[in-house]
C-alpha distance (Angstrom), angle and dihedral (degrees) to the residues before:
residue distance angle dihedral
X1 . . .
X2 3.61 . .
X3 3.93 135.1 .
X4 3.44 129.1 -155.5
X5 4.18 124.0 -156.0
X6 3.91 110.6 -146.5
X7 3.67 103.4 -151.7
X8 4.00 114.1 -177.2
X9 3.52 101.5 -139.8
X10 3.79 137.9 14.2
X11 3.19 97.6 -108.5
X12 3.94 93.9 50.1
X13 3.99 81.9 56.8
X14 3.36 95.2 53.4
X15 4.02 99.8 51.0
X16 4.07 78.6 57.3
X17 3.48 97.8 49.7
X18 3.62 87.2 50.3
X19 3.71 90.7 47.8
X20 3.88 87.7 61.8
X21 3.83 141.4 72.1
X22 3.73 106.5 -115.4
X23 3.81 135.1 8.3
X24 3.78 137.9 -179.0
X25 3.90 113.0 -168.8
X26 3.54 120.2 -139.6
X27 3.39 132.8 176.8
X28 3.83 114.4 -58.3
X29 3.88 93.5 -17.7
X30 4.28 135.6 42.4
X31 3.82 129.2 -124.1
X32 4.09 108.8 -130.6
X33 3.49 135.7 -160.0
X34 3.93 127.7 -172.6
X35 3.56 136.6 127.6
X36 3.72 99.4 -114.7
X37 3.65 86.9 64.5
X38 4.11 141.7 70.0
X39 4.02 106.8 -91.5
X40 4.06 97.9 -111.8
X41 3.58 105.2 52.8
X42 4.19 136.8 152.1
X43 3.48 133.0 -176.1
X44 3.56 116.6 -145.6
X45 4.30 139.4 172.9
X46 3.08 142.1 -144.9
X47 4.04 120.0 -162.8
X48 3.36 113.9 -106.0
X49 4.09 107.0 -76.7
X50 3.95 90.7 5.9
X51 4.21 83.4 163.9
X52 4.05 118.8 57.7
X53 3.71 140.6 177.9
X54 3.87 106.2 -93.1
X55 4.03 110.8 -123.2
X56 3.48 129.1 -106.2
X57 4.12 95.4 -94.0
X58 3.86 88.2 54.2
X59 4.23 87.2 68.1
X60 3.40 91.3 38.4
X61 4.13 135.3 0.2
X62 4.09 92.4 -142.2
X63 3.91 81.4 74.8
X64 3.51 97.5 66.5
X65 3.55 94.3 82.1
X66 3.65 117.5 44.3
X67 3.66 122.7 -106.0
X68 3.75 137.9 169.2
X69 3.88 87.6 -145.0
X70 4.06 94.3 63.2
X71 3.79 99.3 46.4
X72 2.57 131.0 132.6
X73 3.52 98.2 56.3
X74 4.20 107.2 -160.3
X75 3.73 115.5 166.3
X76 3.77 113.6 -150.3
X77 3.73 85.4 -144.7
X78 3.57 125.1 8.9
X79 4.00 128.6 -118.2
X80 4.00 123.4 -132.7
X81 3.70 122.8 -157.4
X82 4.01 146.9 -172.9
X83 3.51 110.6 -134.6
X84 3.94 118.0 -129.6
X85 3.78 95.0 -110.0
X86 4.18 90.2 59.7
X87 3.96 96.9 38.3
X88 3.60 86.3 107.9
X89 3.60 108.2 57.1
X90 4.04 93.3 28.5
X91 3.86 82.1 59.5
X92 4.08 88.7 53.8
X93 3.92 95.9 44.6
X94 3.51 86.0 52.6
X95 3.37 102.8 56.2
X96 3.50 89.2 48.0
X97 3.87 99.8 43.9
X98 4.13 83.5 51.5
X99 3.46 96.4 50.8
X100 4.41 96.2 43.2
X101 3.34 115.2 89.7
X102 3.72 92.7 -154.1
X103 3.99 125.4 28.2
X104 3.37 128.4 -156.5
X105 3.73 121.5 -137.4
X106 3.71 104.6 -148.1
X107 3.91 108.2 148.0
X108 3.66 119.9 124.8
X109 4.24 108.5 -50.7
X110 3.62 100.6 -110.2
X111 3.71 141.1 101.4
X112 4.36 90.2 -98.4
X113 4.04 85.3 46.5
X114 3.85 93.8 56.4
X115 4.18 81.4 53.3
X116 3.14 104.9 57.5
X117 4.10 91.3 46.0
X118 3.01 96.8 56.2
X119 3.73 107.0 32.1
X120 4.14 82.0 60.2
X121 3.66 86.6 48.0
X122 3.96 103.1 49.6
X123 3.96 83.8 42.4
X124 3.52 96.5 49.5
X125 4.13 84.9 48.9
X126 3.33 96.1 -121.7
X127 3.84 103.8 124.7
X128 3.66 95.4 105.3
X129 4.11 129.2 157.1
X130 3.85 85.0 -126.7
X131 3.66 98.6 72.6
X132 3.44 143.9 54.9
X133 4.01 135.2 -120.5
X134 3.34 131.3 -166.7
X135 3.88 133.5 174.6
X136 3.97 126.7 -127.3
X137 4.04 104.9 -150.6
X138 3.58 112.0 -173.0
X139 3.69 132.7 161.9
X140 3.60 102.2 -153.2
X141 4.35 135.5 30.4
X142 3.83 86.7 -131.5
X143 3.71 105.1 132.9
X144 4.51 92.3 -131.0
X145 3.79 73.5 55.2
X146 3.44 105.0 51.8
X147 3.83 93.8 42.4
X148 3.68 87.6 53.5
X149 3.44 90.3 50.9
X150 3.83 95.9 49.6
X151 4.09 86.9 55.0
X152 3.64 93.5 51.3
X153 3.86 107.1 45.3
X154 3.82 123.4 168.9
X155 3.75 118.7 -132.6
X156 3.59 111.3 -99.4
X157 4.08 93.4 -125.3
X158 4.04 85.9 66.4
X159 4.18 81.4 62.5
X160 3.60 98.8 55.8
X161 3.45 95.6 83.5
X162 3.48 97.2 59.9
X163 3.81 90.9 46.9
X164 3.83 87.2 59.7
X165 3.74 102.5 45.1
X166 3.85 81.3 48.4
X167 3.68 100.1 50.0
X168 3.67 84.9 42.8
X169 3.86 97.1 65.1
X170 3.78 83.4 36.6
X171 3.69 95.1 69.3
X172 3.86 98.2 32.9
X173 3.83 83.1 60.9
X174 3.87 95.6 52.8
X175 3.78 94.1 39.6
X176 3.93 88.1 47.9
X177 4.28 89.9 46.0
X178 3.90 94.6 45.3
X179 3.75 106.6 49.7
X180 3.99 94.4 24.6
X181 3.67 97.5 49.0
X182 4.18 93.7 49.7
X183 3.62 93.0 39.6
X184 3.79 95.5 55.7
X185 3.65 97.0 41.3
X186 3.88 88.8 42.6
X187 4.37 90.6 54.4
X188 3.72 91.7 45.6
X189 3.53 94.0 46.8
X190 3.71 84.5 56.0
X191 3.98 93.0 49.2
X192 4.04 86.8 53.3
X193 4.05 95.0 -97.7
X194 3.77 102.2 124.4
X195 4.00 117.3 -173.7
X196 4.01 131.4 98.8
X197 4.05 108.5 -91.2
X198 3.49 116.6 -157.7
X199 4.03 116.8 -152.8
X200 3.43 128.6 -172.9
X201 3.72 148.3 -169.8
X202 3.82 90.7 -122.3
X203 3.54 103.7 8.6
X204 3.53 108.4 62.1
X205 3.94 95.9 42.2
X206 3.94 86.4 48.9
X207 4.06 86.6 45.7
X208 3.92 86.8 52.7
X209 3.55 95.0 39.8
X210 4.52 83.0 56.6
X211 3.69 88.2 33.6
X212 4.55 91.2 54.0
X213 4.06 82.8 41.2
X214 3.30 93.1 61.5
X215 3.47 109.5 40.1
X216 3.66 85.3 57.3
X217 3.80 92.6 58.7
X218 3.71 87.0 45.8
X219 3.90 92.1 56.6
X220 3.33 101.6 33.3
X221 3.63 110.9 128.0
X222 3.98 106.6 -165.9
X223 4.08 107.0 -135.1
X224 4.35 114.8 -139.9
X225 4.02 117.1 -120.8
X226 3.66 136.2 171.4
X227 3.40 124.3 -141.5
X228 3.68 122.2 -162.4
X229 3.69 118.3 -132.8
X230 4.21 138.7 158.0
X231 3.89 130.7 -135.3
X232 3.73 102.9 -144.6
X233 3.71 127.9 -153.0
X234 3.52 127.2 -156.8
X235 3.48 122.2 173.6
X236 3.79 98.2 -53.6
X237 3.59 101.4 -22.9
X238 3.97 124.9 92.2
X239 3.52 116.5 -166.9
X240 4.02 133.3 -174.4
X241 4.09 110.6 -111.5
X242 4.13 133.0 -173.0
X243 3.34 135.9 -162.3
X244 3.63 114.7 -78.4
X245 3.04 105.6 -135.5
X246 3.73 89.5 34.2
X247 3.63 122.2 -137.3
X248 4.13 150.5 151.7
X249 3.52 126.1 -115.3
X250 3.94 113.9 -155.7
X251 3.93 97.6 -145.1
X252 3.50 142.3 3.7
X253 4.09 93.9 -97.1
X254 3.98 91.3 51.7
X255 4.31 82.7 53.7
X256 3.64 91.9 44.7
X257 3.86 92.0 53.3
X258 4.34 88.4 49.7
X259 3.78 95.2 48.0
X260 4.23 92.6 47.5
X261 4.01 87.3 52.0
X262 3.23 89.2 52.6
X263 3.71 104.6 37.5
X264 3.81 93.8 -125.8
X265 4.03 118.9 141.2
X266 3.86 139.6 -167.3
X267 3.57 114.2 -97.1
X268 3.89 134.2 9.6
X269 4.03 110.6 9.6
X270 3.70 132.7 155.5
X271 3.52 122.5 -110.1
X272 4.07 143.3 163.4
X273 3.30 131.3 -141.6
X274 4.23 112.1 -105.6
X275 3.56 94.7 -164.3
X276 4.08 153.2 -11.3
X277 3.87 120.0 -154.4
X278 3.78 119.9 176.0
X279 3.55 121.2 -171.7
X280 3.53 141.8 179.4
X281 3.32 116.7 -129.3
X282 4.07 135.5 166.0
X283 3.93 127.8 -170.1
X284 3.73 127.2 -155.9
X285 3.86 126.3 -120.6
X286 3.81 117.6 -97.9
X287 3.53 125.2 -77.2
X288 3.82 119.6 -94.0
X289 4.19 114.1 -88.9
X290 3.64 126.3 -93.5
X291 4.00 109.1 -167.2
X292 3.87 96.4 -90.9
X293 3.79 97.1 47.3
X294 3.77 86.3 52.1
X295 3.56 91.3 59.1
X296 3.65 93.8 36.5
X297 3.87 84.0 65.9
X298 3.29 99.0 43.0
X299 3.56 95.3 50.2
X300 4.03 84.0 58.0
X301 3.77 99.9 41.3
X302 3.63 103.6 39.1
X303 3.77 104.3 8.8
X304 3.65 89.9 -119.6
X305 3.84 114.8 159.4
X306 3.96 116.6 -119.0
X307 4.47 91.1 -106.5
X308 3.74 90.6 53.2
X309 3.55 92.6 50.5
X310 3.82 92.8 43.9
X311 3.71 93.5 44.0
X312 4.02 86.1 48.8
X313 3.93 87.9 44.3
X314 3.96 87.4 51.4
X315 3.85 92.0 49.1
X316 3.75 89.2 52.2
X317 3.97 92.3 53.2
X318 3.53 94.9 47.1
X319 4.02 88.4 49.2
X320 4.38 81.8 56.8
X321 3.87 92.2 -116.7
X322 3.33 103.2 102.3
X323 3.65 132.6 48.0
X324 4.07 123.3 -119.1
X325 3.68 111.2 -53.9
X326 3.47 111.8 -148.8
X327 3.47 101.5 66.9
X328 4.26 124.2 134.7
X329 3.90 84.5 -156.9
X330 3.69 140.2 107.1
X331 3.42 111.9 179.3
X332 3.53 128.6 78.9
X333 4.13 130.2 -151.2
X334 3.62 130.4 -106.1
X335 3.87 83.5 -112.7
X336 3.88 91.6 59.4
X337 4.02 87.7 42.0
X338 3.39 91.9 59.8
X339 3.78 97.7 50.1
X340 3.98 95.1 51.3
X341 3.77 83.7 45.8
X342 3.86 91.2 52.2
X343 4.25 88.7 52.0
X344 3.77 97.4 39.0
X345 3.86 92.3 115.2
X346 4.10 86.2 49.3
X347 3.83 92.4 48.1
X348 3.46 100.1 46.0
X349 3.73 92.5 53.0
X350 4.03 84.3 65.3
X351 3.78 90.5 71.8
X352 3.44 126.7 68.8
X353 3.99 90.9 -152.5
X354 3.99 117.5 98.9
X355 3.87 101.4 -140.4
X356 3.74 126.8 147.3
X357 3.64 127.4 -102.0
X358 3.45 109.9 -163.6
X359 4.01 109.3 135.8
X360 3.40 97.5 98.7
X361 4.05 104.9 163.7
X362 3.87 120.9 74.0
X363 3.81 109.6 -89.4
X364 4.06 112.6 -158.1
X365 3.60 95.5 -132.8
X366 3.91 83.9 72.5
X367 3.95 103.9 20.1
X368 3.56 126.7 42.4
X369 3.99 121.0 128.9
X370 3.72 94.1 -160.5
X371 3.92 85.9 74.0
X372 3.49 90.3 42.2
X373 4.27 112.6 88.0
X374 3.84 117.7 142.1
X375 3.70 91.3 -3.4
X376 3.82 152.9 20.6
X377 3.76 125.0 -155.8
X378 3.86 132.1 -62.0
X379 3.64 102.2 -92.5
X380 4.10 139.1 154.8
X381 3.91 107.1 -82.7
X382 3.90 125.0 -133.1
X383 3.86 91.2 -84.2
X384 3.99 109.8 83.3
X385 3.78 115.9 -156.5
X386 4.02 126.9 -115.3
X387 3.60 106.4 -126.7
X388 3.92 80.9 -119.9
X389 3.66 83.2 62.8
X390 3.45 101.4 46.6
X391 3.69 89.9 50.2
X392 3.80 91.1 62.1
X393 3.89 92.9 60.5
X394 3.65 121.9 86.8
X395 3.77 128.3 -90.1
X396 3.86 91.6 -105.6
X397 4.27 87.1 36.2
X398 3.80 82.9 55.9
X399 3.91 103.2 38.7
X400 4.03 90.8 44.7
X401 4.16 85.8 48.8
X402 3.68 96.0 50.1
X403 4.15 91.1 45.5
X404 3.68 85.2 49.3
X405 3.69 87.3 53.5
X406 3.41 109.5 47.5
X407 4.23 92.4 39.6
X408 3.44 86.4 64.7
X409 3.68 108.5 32.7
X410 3.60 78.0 63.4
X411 3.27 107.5 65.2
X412 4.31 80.2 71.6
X413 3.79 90.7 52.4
X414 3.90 118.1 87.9
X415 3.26 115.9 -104.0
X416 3.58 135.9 -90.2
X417 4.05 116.0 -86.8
X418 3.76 137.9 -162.2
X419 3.76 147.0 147.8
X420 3.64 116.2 -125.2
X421 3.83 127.2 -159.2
X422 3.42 121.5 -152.6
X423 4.34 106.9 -163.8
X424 3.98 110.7 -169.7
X425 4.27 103.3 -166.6
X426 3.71 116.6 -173.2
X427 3.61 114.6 -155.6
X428 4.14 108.0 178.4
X429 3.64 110.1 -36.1
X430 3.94 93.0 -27.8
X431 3.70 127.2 95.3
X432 4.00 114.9 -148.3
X433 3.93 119.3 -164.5
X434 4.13 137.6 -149.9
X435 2.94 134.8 -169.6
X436 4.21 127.8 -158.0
X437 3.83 131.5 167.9
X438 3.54 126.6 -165.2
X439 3.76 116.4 -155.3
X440 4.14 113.5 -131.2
X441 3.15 95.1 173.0
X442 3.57 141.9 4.4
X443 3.48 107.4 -151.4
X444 3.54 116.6 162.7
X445 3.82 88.9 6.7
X446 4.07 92.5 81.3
X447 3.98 87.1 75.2
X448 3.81 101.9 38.4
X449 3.30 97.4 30.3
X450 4.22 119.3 -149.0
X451 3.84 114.3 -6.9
X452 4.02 105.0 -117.6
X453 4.01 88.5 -124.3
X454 4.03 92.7 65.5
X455 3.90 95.2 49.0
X456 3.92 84.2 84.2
X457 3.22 94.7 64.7
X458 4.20 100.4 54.1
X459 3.20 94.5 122.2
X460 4.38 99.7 65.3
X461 3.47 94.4 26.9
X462 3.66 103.1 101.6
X463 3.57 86.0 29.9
X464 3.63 109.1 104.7
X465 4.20 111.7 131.6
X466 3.67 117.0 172.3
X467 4.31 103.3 -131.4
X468 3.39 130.1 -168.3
X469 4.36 115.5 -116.8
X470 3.94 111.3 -93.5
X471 4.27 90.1 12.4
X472 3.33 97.3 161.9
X473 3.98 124.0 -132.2
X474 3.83 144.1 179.4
């Protein structure tokens, strides 16, 4: 009985090899040894998408040269094929797959993952009802991981799904490209506009979306306002007040009209203050990262666009210090809690910060395996870096790590305290509010330093003067 592990790239392969007690390599594929697994087992890869969507001239060779008379192009059944570059090593996985009486599905665990497995599979001809699959669903390349994985397989049926939805999108994108792309280039050809336009189920959209985005910048045409607002002095403080409630005035004659119906003036006026509320307040650290709120903050920190972060993310996976990047989630299960809670001591030493860590018990904002499906979070895996290591990654490899790091080291740090003053001044009729904060403690802050949103408000934030009611001021 032998068992074959489809791996989706060699690299993938390798970080199981590694995971396992003995390995010969052969050519295009490894023989494996261990006693979590069947006796006769290989390892084999594929490269990335080693099975496409045949083009339109492979159907029929009228498509080869476009024509408005043979769109649209809709195959009753649609043709896969191995491109000449990966004949080789498709011809190796399928011997093996043909041979194995039961395969292992262990590309990467999503939806595009499941496609590629079993589009090699099917074209190889080795879906059969005489053997058996079964999918390996892990979240991180560590080898504890990977071993656990290997223990715990899912059946292969509970892939399919994924392989459909996949191949789904897969063909609406061709379908979309083939018969949009000549049509288009064929009508503006005709109109006397003569270049190749390539359109796309998600591309063009996106490009239009970009395209709408900045026309609107182009033509924006920024409108003047005034806003009406009082410097308060009390004593010998001077603080920064706005109208409460706030509002714009379009020109000066609209603010002149306010200010007289309230009996406020330019300059020099007497005042008192209405009111003084202090509160103590505390805010918790940011929630762990799914893939896009990584890049989000990346793209705001470092101007890094949302591929270089993912192919940095990637990198960082495949390296076994990060956990599986393309992941919608933010939450994390009590299984992954207790692992980061286990190298706390080992993490911490990565930061040069002193901050304490003292939440020690799973908080919901961060774990909760309800919200948790095909994956949790990005977080740090159970292997922590030498700085040596570290050193060898990229900038971006490094920068993205150390985010990683500190976000969710966080989430173990107290959280982030402060008294805020709220000072209501009436001057005439009109009521003019500040606002202050005080930090008391900074919690969380000490490894992520000051959130962007309270840098606006530099100028109050020490501010934070404890004033008598009816104090009057000038």
């Amino acid at each position: 009985m032998s068992t074959v592990i489809l791996a989706e790239k060699p690299s993938q392969a390798r970080a199981y090899v590694d995971a396992l007690q003995q390995n010969t390599k052969q050519s295009g594929y490894y023989e494996v040894s261990d006693p979590i697994l069947p006796s006769d087992t290989t390892i084999t890869f594929g490269f990335g998408h080693l099975v496409e969507l045949a083009p339109p001239d492979d159907y029929d060779a009228k498509f080869k040269h476009w024509s408005l008379d043979n769109l649209p192009i809709f195959p009753e059944k649609y043709h896969f094929v191995v491109g000449a570059d990966k004949q080789k090593q498709f011809k190796i996985v399928k011997k093996l797959l043909q041979a194995a009486d039961t395969i292992i599905i262990a590309t990467d665990s999503d939806r595009e993952g499941s496609n590629i497995a079993w589009s090699i599979i099917k074209q190889a001809g080795a879906y059969t009802k005489n053997k058996t699959y079964q999918r390996l669903w892990i979240n991180s390349l560590e080898k504890a991981a990977i071993r656990e994985g290997l223990q715990h397989l899912r059946t292969g049926a509970s892939d399919l799904p994924a392989y459909y939805e996949a191949q789904t999108r897969q063909i609406s994108d061709w379908l979309v490209g083939m018969n949009a792309s000549p049509l288009y280039t064929l009508l503006l050809r005709q109109a006397g506009v003569h270049s190749v336009y390539s359109i796309g189920r998600v591309q063009t959209p996106t490009l239009y979306m970009v395209y709408e985005r900045d026309l609107a910048i182009k033509n924006f045409h920024p409108t003047p306002y005034l806003e009406l607002q009082a410097q308060v002095q009390v004593e010998q403080q001077t603080f920064q007040a706005k109208l409460e409630p706030y509002q714009r005035f379009d020109d000066q004659n609209q603010l002149n009209t306010y200010m007289a119906s309230k009996t406020v003036q330019i300059g020099l006026q007497d005042g008192f203050i209405a009111g003084v509320d202090t509160t103590a307040k505390q805010t918790a650290s940011p929630r762990l990262f799914s893939l896009s709120s990584l890049q989000s903050t990346m793209n705001k920190q470092a101007h890094v666009s949302a591929s270089e972060t993912l192919k940095a993310v990637q990198a960082l996976y495949e390296a076994k210090l990060l956990t599986y990047p393309r992941t919608d989630c933010q939450y994390i299960t009590d299984q992954e809690f207790d692992y980061l809670l286990d190298n706390l001591t080992a993490y911490q030493a990565l930061i040069p910060e002193e901050v304490v860590l003292d939440h020690l018990t799973a908080n919901k904002r961060y774990i909760n395996g309800a919200k948790v499906q095909e994956h949790h979070a990005i977080i740090m895996t159970k292997t922590i870096p030498t700085p040596a290591q570290l050193q060898k990654l990229t900038p971006l490899a490094q920068q993205i790590y150390d985010l990683v790091l500190r976000t969710t080291l966080a989430m173990f740090a107290q959280p982030y305290e402060y008294q805020e003053t709220v000072i209501i001044t009436q001057v005439g009729q009109a009521l003019f509010k500040a606002t202050g904060k005080v930090p008391t403690n900074p919690g969380w802050q000490v490894l992520l330093k000051q959130p962007l949103k309270e840098k606006k408000n530099q100028k109050n934030r020490l501010f934070c003067p404890k004033l008598p009611r009816d104090n009057a001021y000038k």
